[in-house]
C-alpha positions as CSV (number, residue, x, y, z in Angstrom):
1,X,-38.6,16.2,-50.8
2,X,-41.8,16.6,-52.3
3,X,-43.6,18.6,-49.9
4,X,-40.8,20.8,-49.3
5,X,-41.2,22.5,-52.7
6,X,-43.3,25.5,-53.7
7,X,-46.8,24.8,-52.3
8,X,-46.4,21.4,-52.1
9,X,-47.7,20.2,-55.2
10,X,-44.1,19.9,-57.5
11,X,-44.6,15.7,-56.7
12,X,-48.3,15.9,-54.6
13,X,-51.2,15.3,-56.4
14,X,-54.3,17.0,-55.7
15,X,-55.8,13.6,-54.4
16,X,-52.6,12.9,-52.2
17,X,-53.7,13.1,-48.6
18,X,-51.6,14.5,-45.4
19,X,-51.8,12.9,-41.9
20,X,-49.3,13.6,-39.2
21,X,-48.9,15.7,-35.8
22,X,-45.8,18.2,-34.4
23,X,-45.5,18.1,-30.7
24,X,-43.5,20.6,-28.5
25,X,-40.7,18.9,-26.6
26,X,-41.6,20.3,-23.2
27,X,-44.4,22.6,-22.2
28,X,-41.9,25.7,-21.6
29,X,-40.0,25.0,-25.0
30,X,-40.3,27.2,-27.4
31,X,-37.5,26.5,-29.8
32,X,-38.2,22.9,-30.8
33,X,-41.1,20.8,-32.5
34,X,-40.7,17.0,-32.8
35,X,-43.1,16.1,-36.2
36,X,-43.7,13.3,-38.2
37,X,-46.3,13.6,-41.1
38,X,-47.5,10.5,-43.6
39,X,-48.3,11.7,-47.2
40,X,-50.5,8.6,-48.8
41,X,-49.8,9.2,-52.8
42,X,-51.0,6.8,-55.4
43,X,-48.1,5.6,-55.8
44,X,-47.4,5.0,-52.0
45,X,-47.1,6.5,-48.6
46,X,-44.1,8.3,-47.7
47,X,-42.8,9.1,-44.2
48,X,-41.5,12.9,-43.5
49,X,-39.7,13.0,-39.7
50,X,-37.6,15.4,-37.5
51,X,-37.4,18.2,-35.4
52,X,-37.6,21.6,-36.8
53,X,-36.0,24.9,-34.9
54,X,-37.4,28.0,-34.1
55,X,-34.8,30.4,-35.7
């Protein structure tokens, strides 16, 4: 996945823009985050979801 490499720019262009939100499951939780992000590219958007653990 693109913006899992480096600094995020292996696939990104400079122009590509980020939009998206992580949310806590519950407000004493403080091992998950639900997220979802949109990366608009020029050559489309793509759609990064899950839920990321607190190690």
């Amino acid at each position: 996945m693109d913006s899992l490499l480096g600094n995020g720019q292996e696939y990104c262009g400079l122009d590509d823009t980020i939009s998206g939100k992580g949310v806590k499951q519950g407000i004493a939780d403080t091992a998950l985050i639900k997220f979802s992000f949109q990366i608009q590219t020029d050559t489309g958007l793509i759609q990064h979801s899950g839920t990321a653990t607190k190690l």
